[in-house]
VMD Tcl script that draws the C-alpha trace (Angstrom):
set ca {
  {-49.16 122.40 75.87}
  {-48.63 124.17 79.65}
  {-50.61 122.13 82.25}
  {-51.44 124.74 84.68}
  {-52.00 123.33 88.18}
  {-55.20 123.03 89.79}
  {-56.85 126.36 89.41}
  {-58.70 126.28 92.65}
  {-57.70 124.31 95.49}
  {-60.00 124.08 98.17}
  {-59.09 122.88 101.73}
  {-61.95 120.31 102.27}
  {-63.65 119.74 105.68}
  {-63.53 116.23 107.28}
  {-65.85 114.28 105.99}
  {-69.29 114.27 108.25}
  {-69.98 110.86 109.96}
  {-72.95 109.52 107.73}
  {-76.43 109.83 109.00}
  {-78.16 107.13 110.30}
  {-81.99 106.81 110.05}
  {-84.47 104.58 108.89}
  {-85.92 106.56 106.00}
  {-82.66 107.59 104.84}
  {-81.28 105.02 101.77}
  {-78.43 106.99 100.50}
  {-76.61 110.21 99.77}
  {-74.81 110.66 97.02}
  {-72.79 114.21 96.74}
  {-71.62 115.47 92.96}
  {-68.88 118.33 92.31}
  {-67.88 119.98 89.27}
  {-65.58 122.83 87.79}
  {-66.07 124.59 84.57}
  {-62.03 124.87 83.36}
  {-63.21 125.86 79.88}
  {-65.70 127.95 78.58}
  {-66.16 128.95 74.66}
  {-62.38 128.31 74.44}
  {-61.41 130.45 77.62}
  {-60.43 129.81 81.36}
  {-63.16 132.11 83.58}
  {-62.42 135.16 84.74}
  {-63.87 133.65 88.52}
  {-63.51 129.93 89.14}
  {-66.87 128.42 90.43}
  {-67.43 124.99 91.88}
  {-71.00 123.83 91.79}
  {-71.93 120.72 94.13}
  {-75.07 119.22 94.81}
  {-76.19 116.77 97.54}
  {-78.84 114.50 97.31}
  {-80.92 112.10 99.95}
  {-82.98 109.33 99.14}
  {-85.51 109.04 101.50}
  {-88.50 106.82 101.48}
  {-91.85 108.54 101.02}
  {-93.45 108.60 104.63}
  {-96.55 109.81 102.72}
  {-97.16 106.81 99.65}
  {-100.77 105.31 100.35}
  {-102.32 108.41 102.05}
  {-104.91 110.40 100.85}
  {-104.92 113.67 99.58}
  {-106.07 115.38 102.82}
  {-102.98 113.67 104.58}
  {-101.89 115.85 106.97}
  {-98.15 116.83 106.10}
  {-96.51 118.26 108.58}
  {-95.68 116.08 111.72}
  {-93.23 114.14 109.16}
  {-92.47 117.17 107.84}
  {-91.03 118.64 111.21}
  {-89.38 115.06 111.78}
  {-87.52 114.57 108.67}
  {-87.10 117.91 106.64}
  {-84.98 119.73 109.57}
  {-82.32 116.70 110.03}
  {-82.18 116.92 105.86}
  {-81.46 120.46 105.83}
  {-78.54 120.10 108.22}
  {-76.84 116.40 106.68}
  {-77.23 118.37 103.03}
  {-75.73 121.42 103.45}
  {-73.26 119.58 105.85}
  {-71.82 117.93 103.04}
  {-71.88 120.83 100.77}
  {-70.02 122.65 102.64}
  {-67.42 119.59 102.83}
  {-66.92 119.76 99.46}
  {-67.17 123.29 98.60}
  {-64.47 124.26 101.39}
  {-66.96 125.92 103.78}
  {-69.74 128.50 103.98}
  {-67.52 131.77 103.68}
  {-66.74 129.99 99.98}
  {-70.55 129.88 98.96}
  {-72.24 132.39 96.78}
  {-75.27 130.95 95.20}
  {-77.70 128.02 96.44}
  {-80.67 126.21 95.52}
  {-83.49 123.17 96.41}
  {-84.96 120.48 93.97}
  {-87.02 117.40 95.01}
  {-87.82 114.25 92.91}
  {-90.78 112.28 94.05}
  {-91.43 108.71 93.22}
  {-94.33 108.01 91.14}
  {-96.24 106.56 93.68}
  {-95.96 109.58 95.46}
  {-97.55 113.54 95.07}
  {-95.98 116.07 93.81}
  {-96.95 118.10 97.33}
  {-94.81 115.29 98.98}
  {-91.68 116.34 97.70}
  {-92.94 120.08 98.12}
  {-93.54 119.48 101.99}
  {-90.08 118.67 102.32}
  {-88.16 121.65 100.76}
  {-90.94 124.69 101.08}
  {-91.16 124.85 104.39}
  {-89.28 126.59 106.97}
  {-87.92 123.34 108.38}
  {-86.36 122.71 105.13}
  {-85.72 126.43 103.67}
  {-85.27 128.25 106.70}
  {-82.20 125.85 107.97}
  {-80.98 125.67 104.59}
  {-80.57 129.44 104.34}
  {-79.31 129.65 108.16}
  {-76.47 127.03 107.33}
  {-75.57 128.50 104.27}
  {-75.34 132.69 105.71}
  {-77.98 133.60 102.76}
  {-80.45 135.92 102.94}
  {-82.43 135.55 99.21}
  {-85.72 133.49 99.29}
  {-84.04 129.89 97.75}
  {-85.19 128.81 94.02}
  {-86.20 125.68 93.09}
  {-87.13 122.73 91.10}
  {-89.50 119.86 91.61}
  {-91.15 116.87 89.45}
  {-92.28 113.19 89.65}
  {-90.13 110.61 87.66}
  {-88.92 106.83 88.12}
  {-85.35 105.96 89.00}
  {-82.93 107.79 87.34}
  {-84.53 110.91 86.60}
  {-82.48 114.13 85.91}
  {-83.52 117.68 87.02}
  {-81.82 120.80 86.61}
  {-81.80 122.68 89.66}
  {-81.20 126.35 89.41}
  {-79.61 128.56 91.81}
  {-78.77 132.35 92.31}
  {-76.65 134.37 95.07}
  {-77.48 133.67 98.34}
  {-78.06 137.46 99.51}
  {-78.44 139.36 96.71}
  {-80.90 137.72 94.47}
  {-80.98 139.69 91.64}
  {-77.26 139.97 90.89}
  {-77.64 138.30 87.32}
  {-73.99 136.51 87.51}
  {-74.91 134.13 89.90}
  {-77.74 132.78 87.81}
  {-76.96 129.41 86.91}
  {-77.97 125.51 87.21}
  {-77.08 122.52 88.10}
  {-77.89 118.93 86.74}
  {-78.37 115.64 89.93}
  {-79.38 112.45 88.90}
  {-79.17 109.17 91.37}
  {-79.05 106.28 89.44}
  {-81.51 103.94 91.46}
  {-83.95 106.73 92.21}
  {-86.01 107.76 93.47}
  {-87.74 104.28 93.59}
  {-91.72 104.30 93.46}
  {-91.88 104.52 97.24}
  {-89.22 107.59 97.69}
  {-88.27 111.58 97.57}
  {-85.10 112.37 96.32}
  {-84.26 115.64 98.20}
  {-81.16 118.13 97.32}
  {-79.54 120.76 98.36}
  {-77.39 122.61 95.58}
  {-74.71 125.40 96.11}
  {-71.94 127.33 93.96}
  {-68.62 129.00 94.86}
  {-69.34 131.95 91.74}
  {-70.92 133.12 88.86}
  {-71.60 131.53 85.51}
  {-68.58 131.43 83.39}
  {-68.00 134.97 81.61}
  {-70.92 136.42 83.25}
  {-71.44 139.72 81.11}
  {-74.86 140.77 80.98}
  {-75.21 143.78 84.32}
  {-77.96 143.31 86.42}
  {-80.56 145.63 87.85}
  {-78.69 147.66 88.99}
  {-77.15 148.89 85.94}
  {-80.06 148.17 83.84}
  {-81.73 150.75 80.87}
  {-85.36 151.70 81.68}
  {-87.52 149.11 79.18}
  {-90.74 149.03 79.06}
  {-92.74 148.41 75.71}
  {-94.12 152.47 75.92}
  {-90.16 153.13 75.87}
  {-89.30 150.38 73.15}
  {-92.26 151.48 70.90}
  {-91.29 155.55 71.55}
  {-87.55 154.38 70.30}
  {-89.01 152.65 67.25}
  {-90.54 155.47 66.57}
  {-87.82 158.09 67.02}
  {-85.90 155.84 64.54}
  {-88.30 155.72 61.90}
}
mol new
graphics top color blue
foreach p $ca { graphics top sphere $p radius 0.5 }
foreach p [lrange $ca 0 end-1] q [lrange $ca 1 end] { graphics top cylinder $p $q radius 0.2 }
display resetview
């Protein structure tokens, strides 16, 4: 068997002096490369990473007419740069991203809206996109779980949207949370496409519609 060397080599950042903060647990920062798909070596290496913060809730014990967004403004824009900061670490820098996404995992103690403040804003998605040179509104994922929970958070091209290649996910999990009284927030990005991306995009689609799907029936019959 021929050991090829590493397929993509990536000259990695320094490492970004942690954050400090008091809401702020941990991040933890997760990397992988598809070598192998159905038997084959991709035509287009793509890294995914994700980064995730635990955070504690600055929202558990208020009501549901809390008002959101002084926290908001406080905690989501400092997130939005020490995520894709260390995205970028691992993924060798923006010029190397294509796709991105957002996810949040809230605590069951807390709302669904609290993890929702933090990545559907501007303070959250606008600095996300800025750090990351996209232009495409930035898909998501959210839920509520206890410690442990996995979400798949999906992703697609950063300035062109609908370019069907870059449609993909990406699985986080932190072990130890998010703990009743926290948000897990993440940032997610990708270096390419899916592996053996093959199914054109809009672009090069056929005209369907069901009046053009029932008038080809017909035809046939």
């Amino acid at each position: 068997m021929t050991v090829d060397a590493d397929p993509l080599p990536l000259l990695l950042d320094p490492e970004p002096q942690p954050l400090v903060a008091p809401w702020l647990r941990k991040v933890a920062v997760s990397r992988e490369l598809v070598l192998l798909e159905n038997g084959s070596r991709p035509g287009a290496w793509a890294v995914r990473a994700t980064a995730a913060a635990v955070i504690t809730n600055p929202w558990v014990g208020t009501g549901a007419d809390e008002d959101l967004s002084p926290a908001v403004k406080e905690v989501a824009t400092v997130l939005a740069r020490e995520l894709t900061d260390r995205l970028l670490t691992v993924l060798g820098g923006v010029k190397a991203v294509e796709a991105f996404g957002k996810a949040a995992v809230v605590g069951t103690g807390g709302e669904i809206e609290h993890g929702a403040a933090l990545i559907h804003t501007p303070y959250f998605g606008n600095l996300l996109r800025e750090f990351l040179q996209g232009e495409s509104i930035i898909c998501f994922s959210d839920t509520r779980g206890d410690a442990g929970t996995s979400l798949v958070v999906p992703m697609w091209h950063k300035t062109h949207a609908a370019t069907r290649s870059h449609y993909q996910t990406v699985e986080v999990r932190v072990g130890d949370a998010p703990r009743r009284d926290e948000i897990v927030v993440v940032a997610a990005a990708s270096t390419g496409p899916r592996p053996h991306a093959r199914i054109g995009d809009r672009r090069t689609d056929p005209d369907v519609s069901s009046h053009h799907l029932s008038t080809e029936r017909q035809h046939h019959s």
